[in-house]
Predicted model as a PDB file, atoms N, CA, C, CB and O in Angstrom, pLDDT in the B-factor column:
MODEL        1                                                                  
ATOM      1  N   UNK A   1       3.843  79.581 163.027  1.00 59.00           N  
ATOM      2  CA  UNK A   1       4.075  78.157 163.066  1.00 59.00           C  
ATOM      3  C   UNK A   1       4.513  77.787 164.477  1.00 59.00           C  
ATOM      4  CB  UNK A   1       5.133  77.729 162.013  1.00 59.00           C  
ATOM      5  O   UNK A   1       5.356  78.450 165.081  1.00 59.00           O  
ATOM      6  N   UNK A   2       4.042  76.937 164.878  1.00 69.00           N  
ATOM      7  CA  UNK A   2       4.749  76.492 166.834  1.00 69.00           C  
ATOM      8  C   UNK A   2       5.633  75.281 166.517  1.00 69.00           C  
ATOM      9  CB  UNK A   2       3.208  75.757 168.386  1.00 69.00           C  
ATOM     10  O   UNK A   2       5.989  74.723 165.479  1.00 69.00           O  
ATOM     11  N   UNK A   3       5.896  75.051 168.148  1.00 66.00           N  
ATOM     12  CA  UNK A   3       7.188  74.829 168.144  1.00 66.00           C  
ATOM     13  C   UNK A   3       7.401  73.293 167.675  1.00 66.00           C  
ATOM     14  CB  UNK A   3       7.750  75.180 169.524  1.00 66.00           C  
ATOM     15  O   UNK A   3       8.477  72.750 167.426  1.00 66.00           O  
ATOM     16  N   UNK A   4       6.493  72.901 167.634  1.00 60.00           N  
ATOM     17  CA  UNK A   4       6.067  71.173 167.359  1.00 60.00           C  
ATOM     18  C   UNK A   4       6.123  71.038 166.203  1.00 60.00           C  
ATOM     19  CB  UNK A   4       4.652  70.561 167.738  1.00 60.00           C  
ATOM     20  O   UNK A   4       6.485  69.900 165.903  1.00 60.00           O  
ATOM     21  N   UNK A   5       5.861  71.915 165.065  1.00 65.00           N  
ATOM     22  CA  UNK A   5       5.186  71.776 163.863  1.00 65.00           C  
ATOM     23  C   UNK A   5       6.687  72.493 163.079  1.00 65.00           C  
ATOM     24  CB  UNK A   5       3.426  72.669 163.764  1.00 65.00           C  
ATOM     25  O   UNK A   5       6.907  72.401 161.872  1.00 65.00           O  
ATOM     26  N   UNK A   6       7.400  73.041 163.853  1.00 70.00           N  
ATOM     27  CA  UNK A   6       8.980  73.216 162.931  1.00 70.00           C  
ATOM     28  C   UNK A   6       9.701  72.258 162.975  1.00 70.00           C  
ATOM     29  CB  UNK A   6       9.998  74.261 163.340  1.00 70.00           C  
ATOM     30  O   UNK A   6      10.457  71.845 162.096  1.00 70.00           O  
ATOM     31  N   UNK A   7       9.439  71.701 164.370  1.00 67.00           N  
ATOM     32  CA  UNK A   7      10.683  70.454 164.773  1.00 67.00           C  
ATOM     33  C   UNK A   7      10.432  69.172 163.950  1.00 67.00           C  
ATOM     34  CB  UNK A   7      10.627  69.902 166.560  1.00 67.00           C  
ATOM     35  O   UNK A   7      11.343  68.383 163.700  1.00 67.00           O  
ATOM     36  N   UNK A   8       8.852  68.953 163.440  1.00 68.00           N  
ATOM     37  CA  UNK A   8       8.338  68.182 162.667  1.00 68.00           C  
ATOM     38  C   UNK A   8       8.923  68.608 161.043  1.00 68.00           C  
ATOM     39  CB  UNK A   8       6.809  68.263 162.970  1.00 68.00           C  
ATOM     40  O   UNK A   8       9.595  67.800 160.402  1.00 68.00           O  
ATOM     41  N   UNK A   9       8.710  69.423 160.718  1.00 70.00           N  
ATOM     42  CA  UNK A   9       9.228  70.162 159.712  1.00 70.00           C  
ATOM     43  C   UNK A   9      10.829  69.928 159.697  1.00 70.00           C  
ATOM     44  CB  UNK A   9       8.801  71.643 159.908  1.00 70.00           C  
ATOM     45  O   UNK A   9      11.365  69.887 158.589  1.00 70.00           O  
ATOM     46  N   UNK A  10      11.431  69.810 160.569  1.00 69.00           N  
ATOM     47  CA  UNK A  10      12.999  69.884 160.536  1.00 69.00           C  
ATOM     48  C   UNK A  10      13.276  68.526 160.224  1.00 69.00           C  
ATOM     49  CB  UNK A  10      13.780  70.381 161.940  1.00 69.00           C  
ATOM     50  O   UNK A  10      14.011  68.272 159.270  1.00 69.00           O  
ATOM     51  N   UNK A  11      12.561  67.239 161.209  1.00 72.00           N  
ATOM     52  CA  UNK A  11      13.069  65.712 161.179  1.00 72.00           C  
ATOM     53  C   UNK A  11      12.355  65.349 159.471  1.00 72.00           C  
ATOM     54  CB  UNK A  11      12.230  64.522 162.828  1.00 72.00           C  
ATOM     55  O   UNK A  11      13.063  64.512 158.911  1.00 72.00           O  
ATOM     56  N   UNK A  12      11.118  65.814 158.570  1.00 79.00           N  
ATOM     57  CA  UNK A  12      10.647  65.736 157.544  1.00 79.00           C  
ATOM     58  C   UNK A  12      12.213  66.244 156.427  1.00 79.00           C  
ATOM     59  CB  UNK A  12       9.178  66.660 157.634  1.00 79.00           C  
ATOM     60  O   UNK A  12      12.728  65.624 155.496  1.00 79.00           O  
ATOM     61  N   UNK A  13      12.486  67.247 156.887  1.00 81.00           N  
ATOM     62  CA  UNK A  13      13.780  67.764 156.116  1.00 81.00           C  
ATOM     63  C   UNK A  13      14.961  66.986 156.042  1.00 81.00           C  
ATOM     64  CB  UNK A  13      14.248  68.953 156.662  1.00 81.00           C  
ATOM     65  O   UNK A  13      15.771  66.901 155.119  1.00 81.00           O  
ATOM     66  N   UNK A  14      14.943  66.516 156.976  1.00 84.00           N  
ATOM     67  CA  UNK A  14      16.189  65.457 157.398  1.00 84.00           C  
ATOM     68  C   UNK A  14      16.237  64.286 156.392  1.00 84.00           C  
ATOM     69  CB  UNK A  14      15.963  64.746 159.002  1.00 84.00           C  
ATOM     70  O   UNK A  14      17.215  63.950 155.724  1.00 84.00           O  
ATOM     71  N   UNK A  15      14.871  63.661 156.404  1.00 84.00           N  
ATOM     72  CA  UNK A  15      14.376  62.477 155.937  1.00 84.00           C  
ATOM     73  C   UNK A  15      14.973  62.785 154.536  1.00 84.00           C  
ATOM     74  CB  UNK A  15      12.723  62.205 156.106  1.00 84.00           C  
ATOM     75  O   UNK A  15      15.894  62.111 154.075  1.00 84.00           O  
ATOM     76  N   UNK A  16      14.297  64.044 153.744  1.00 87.00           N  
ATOM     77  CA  UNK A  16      14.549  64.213 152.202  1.00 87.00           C  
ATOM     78  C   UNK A  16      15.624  64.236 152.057  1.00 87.00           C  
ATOM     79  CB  UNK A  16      14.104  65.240 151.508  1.00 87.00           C  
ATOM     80  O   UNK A  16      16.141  63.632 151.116  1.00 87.00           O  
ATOM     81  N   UNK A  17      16.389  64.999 153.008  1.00 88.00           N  
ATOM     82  CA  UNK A  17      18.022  65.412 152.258  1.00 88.00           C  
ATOM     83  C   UNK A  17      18.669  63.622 152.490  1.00 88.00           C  
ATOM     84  CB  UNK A  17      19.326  67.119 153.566  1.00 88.00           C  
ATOM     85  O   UNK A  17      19.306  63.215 151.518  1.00 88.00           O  
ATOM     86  N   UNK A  18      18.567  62.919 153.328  1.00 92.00           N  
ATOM     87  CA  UNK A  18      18.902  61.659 153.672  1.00 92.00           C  
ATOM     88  C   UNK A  18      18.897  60.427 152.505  1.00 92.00           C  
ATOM     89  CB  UNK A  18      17.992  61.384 154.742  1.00 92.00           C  
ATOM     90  O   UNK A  18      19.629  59.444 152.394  1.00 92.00           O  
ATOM     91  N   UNK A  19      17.702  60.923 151.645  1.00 93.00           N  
ATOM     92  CA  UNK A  19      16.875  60.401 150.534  1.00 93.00           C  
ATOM     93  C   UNK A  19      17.851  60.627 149.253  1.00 93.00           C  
ATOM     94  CB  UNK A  19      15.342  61.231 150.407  1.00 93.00           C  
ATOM     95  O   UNK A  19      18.302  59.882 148.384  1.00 93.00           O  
ATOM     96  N   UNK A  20      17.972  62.159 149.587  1.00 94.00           N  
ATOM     97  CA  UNK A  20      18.774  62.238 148.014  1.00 94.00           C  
ATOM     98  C   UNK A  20      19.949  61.635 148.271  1.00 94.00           C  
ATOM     99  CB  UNK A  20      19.136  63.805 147.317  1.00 94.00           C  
ATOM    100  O   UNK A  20      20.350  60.980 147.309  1.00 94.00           O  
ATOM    101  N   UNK A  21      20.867  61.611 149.516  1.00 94.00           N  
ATOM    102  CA  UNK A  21      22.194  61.561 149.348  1.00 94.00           C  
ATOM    103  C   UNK A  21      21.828  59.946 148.904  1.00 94.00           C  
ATOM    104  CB  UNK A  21      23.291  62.026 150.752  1.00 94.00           C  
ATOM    105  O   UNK A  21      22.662  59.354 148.218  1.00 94.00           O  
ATOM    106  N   UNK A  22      21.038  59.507 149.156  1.00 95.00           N  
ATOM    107  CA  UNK A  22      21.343  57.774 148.894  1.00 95.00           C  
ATOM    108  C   UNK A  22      20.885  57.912 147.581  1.00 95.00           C  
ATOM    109  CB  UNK A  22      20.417  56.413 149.893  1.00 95.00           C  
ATOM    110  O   UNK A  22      21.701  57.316 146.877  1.00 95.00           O  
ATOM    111  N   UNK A  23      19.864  58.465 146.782  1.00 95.00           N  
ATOM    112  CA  UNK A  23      19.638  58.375 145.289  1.00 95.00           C  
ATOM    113  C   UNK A  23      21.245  58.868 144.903  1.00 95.00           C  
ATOM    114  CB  UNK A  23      18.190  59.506 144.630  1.00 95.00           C  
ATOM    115  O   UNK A  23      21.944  58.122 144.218  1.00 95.00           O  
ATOM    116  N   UNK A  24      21.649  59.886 145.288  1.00 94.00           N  
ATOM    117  CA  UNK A  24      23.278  60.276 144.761  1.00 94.00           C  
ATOM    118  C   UNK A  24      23.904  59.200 144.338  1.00 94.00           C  
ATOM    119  CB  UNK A  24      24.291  60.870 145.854  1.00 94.00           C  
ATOM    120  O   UNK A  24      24.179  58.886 143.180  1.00 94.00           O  
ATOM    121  N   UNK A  25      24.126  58.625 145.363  1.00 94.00           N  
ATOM    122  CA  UNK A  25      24.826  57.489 145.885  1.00 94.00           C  
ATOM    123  C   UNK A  25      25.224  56.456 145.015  1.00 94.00           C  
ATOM    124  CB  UNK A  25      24.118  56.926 146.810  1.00 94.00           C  
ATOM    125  O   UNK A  25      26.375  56.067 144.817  1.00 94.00           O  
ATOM    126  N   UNK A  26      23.543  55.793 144.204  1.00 93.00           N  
ATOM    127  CA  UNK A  26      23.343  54.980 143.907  1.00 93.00           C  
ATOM    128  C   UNK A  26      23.730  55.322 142.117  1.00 93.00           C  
ATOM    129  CB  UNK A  26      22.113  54.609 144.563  1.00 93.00           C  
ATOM    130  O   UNK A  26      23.681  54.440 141.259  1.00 93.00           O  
ATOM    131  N   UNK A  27      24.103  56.767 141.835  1.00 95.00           N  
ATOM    132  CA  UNK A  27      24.932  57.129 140.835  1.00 95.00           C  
ATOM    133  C   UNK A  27      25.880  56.911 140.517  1.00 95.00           C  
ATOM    134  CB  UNK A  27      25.084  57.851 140.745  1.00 95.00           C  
ATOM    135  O   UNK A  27      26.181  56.909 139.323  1.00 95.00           O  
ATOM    136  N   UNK A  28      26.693  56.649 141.459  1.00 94.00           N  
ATOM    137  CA  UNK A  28      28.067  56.862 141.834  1.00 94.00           C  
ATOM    138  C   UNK A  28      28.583  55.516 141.026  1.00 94.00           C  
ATOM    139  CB  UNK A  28      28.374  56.951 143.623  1.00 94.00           C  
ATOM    140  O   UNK A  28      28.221  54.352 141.193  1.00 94.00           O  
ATOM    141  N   UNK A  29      29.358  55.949 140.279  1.00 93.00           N  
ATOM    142  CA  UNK A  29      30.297  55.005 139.392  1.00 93.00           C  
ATOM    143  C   UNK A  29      31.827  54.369 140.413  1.00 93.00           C  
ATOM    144  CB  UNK A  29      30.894  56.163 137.842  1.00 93.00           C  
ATOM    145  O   UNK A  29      32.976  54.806 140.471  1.00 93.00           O  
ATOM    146  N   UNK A  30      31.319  53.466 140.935  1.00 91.00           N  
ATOM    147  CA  UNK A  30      32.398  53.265 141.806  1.00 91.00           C  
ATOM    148  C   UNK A  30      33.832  52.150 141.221  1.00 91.00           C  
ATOM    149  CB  UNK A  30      31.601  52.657 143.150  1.00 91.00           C  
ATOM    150  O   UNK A  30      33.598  51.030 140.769  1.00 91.00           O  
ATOM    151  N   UNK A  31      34.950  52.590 141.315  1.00 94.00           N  
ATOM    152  CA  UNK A  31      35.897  51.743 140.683  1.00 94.00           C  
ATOM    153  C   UNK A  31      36.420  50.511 140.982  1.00 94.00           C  
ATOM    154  CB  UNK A  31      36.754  52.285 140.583  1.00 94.00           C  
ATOM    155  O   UNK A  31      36.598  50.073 142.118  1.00 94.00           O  
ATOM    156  N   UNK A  32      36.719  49.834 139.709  1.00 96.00           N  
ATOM    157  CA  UNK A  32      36.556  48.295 140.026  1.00 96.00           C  
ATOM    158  C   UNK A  32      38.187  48.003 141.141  1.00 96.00           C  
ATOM    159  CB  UNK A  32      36.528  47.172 138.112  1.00 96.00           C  
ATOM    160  O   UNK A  32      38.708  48.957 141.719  1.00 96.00           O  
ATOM    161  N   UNK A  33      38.656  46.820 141.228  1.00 97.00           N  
ATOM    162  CA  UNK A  33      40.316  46.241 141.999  1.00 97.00           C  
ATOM    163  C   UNK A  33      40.888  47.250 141.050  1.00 97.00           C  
ATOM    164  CB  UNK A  33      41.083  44.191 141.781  1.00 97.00           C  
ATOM    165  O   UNK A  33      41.240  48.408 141.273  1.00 97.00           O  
ATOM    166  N   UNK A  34      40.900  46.621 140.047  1.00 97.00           N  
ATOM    167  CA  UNK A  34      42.591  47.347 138.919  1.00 97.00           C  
ATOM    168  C   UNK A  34      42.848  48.603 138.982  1.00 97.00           C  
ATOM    169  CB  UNK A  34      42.560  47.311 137.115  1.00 97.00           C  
ATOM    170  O   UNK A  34      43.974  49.098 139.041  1.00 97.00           O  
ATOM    171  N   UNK A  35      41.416  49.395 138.968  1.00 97.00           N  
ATOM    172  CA  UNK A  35      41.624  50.962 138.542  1.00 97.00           C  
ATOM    173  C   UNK A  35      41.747  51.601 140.604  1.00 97.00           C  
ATOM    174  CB  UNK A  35      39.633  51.787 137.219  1.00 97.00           C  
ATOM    175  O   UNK A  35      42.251  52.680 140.917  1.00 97.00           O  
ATOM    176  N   UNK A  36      41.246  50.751 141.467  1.00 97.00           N  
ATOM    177  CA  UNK A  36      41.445  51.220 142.896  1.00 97.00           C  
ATOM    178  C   UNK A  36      42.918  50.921 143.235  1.00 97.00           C  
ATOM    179  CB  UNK A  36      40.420  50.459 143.963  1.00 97.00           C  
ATOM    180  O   UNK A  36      43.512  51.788 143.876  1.00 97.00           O  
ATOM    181  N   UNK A  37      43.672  49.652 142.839  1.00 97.00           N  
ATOM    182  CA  UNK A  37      45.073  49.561 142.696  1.00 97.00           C  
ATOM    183  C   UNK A  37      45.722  50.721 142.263  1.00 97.00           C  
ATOM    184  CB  UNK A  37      45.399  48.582 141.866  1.00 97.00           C  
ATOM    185  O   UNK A  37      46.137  51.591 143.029  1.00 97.00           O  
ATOM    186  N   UNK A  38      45.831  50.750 140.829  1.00 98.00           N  
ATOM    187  CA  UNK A  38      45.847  52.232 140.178  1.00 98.00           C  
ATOM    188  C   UNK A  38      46.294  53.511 141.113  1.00 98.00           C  
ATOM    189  CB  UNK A  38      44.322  52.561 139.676  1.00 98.00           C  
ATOM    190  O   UNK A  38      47.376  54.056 141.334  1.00 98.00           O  
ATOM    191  N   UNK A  39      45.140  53.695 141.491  1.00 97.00           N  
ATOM    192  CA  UNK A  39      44.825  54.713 141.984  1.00 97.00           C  
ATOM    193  C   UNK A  39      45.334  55.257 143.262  1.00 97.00           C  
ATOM    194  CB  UNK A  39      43.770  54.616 141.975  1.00 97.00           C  
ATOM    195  O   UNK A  39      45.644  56.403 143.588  1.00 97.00           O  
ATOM    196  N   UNK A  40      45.339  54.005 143.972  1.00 98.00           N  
ATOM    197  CA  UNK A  40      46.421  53.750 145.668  1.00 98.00           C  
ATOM    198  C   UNK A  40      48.017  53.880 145.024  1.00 98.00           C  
ATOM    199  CB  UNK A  40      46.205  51.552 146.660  1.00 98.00           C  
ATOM    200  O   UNK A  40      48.907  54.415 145.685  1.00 98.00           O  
ATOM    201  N   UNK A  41      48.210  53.431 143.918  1.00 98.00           N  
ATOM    202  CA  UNK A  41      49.462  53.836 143.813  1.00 98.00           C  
ATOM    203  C   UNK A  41      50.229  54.924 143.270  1.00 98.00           C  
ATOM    204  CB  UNK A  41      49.821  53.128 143.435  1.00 98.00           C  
ATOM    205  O   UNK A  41      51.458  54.989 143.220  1.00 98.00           O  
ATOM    206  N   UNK A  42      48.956  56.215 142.655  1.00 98.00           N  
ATOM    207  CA  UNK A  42      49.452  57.286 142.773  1.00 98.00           C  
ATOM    208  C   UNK A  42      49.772  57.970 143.443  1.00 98.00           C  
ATOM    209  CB  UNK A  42      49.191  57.695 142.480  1.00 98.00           C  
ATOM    210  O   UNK A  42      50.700  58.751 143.233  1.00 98.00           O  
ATOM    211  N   UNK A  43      48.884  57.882 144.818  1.00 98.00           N  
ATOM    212  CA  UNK A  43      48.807  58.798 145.790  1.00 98.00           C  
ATOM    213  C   UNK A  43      49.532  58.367 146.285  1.00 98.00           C  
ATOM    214  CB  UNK A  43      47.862  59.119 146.443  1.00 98.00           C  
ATOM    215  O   UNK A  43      50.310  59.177 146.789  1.00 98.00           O  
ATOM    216  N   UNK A  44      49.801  57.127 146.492  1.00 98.00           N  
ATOM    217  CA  UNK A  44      51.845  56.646 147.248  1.00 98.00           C  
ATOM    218  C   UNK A  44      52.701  57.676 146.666  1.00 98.00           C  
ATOM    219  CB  UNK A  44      52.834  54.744 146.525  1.00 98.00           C  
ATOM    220  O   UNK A  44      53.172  58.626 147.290  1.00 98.00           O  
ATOM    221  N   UNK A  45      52.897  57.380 145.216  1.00 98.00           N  
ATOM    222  CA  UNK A  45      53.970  58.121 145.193  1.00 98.00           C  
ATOM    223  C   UNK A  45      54.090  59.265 145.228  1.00 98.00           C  
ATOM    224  CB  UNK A  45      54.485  57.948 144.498  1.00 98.00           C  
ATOM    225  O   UNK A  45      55.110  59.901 145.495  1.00 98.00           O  
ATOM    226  N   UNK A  46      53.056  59.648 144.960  1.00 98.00           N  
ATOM    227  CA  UNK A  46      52.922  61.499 144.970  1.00 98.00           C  
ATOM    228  C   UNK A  46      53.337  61.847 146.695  1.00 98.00           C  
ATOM    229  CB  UNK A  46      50.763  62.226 144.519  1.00 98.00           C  
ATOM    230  O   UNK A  46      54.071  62.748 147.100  1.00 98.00           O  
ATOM    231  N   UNK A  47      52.899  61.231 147.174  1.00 98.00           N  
ATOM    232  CA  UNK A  47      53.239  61.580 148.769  1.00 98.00           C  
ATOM    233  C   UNK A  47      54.173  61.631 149.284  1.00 98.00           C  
ATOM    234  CB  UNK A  47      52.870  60.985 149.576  1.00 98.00           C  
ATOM    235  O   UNK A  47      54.676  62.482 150.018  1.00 98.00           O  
ATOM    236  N   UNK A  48      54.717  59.998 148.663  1.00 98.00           N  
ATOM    237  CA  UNK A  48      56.383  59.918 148.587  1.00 98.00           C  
ATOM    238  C   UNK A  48      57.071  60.926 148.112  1.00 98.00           C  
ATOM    239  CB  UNK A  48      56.890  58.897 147.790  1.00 98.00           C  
ATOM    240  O   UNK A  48      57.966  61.489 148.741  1.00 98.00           O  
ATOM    241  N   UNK A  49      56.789  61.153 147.238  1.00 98.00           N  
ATOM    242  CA  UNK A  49      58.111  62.461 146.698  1.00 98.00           C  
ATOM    243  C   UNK A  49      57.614  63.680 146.804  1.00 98.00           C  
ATOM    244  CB  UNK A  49      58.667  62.468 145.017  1.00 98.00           C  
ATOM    245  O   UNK A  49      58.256  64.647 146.392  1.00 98.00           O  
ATOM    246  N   UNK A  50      56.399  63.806 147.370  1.00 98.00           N  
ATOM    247  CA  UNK A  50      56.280  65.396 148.035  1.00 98.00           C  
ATOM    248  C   UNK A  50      57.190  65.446 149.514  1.00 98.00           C  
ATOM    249  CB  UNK A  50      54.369  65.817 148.460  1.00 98.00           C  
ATOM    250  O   UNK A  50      57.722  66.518 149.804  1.00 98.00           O  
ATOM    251  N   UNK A  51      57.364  64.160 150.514  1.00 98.00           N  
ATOM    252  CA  UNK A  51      57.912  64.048 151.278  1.00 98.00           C  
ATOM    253  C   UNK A  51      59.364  64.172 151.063  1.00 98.00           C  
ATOM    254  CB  UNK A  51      57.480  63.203 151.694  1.00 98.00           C  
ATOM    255  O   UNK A  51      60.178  64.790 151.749  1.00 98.00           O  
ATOM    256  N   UNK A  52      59.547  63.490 150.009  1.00 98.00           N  
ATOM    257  CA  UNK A  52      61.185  63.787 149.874  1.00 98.00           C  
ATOM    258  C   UNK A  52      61.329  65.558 149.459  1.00 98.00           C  
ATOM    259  CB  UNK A  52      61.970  62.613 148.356  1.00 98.00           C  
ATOM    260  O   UNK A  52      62.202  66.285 149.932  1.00 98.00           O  
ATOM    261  N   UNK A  53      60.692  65.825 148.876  1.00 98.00           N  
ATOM    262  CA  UNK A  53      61.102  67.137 148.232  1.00 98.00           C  
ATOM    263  C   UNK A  53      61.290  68.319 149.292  1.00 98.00           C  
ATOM    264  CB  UNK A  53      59.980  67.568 147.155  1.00 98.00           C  
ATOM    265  O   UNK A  53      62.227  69.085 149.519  1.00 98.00           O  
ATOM    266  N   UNK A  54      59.700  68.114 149.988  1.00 98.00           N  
ATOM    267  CA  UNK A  54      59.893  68.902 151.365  1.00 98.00           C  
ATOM    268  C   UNK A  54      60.941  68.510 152.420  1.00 98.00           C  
ATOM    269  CB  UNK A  54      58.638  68.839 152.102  1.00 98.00           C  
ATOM    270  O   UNK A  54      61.289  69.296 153.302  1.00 98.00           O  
ATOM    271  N   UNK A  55      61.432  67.263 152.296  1.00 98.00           N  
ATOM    272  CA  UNK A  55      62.370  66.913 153.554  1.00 98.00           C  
ATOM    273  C   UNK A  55      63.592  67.586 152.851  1.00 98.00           C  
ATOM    274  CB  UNK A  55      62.591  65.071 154.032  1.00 98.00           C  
ATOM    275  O   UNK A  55      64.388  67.986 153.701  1.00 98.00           O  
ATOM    276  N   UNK A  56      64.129  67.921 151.156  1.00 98.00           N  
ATOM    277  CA  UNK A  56      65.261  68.454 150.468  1.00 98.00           C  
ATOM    278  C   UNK A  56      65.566  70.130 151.218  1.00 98.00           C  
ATOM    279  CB  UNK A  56      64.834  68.469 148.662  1.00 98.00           C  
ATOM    280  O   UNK A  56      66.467  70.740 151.794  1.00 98.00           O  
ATOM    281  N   UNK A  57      64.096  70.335 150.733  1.00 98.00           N  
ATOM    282  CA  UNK A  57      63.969  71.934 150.858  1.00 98.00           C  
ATOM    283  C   UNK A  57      64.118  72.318 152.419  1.00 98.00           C  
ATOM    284  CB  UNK A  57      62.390  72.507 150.254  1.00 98.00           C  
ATOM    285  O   UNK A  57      64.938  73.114 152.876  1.00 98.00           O  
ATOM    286  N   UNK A  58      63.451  71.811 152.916  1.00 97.00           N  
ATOM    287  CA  UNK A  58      63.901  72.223 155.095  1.00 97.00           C  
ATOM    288  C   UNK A  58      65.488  71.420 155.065  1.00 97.00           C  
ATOM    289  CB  UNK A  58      62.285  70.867 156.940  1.00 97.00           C  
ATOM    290  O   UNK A  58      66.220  72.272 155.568  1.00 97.00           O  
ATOM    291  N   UNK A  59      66.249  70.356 154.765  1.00 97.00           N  
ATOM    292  CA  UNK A  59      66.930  70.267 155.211  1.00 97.00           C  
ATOM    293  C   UNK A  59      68.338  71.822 154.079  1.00 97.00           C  
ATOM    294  CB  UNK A  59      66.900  68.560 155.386  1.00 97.00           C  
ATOM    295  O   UNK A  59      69.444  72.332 154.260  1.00 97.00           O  
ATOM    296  N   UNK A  60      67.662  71.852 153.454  1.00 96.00           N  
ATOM    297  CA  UNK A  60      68.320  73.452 152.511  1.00 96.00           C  
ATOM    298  C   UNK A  60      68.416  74.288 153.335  1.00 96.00           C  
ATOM    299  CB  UNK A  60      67.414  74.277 151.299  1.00 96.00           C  
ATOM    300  O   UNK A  60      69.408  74.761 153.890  1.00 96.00           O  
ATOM    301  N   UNK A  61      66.981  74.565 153.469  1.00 95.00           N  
ATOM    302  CA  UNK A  61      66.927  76.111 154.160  1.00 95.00           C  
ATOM    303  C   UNK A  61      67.737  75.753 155.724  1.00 95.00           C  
ATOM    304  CB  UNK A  61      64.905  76.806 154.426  1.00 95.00           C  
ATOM    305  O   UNK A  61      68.762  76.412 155.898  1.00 95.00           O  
ATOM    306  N   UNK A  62      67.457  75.031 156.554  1.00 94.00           N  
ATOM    307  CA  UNK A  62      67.988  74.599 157.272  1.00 94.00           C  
ATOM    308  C   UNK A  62      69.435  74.903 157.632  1.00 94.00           C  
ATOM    309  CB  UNK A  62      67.725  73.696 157.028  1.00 94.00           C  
ATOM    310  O   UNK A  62      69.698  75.497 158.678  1.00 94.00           O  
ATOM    311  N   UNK A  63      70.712  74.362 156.481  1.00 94.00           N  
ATOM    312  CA  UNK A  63      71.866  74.702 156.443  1.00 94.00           C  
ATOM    313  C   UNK A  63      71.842  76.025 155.994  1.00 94.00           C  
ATOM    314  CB  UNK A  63      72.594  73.877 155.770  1.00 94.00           C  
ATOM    315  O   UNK A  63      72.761  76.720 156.427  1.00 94.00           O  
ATOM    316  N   UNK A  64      70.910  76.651 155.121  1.00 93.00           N  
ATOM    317  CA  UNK A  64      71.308  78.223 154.589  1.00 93.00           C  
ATOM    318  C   UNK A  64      71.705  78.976 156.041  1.00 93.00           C  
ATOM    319  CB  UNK A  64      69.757  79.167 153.691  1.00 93.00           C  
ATOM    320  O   UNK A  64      72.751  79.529 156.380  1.00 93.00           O  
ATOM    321  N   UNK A  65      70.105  78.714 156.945  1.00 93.00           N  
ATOM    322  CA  UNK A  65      70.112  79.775 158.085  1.00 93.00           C  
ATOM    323  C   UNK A  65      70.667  79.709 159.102  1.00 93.00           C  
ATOM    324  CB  UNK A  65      69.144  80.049 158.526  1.00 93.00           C  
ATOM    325  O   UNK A  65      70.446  80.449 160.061  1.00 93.00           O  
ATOM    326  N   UNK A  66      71.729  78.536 159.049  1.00 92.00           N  
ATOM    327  CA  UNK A  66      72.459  78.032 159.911  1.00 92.00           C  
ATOM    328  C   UNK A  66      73.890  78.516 159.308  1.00 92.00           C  
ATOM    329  CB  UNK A  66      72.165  76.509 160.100  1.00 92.00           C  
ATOM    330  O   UNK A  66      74.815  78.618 160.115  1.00 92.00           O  
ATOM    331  N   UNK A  67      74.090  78.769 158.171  1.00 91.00           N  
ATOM    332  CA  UNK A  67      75.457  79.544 157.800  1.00 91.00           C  
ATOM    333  C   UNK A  67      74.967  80.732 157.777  1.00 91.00           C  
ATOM    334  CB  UNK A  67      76.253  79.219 156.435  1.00 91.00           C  
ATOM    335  O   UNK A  67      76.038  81.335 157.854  1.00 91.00           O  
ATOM    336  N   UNK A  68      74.012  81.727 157.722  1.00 90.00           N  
ATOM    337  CA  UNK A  68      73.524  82.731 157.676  1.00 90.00           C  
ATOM    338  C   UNK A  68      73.593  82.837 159.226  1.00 90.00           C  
ATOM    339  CB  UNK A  68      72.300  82.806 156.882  1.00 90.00           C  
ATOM    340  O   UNK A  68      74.359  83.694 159.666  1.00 90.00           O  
ATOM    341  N   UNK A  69      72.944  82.133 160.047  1.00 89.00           N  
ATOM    342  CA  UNK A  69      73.106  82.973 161.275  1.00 89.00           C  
ATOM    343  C   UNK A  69      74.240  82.452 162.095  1.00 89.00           C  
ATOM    344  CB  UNK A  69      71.810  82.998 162.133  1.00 89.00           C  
ATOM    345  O   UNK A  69      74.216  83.016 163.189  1.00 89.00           O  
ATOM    346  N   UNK A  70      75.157  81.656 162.007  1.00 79.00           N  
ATOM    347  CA  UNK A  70      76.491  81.022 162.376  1.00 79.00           C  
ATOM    348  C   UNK A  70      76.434  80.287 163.626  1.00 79.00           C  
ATOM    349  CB  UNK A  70      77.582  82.042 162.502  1.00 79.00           C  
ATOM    350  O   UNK A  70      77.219  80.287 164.575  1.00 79.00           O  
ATOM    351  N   UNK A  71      75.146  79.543 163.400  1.00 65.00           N  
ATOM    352  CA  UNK A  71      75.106  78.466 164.291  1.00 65.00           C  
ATOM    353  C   UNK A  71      74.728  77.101 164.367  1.00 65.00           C  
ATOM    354  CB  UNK A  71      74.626  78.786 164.961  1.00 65.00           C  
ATOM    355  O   UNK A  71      74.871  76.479 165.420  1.00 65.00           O  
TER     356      UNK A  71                                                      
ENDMDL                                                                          
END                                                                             
């Protein structure tokens, strides 16, 4: 095969995979305001209190290794 006739072959490949992602696409059950509200406000809080939890635990370990190493 030469070198014209792969590169043709490659931009033809491009085209299809380009094709499906938009047939995908057009699957896609996308969510209405209420349930995208919803949804923004889990990931708030989950973030939120993964932040607090991790800020609990370093400021823990923190004082442990600071009475552990006496400084």
């Amino acid at each position: 095969m030469g070198f014209l006739a792969r590169i043709g072959n490659g931009f033809k490949k491009t085209g299809i995979f380009f094709r499906d992602c938009w047939l995908e696409l057009k699957k896609v059950r996308w969510p209405n305001r209420k349930e995208m509200i919803n949804y923004t406000t889990v990931v708030v809080v989950t973030v939120a209190f993964m932040t607090v939890y991790f800020a609990i635990i370093d400021l823990g370990l923190s004082s442990l290794l600071r009475l552990f190493f006496g400084n």
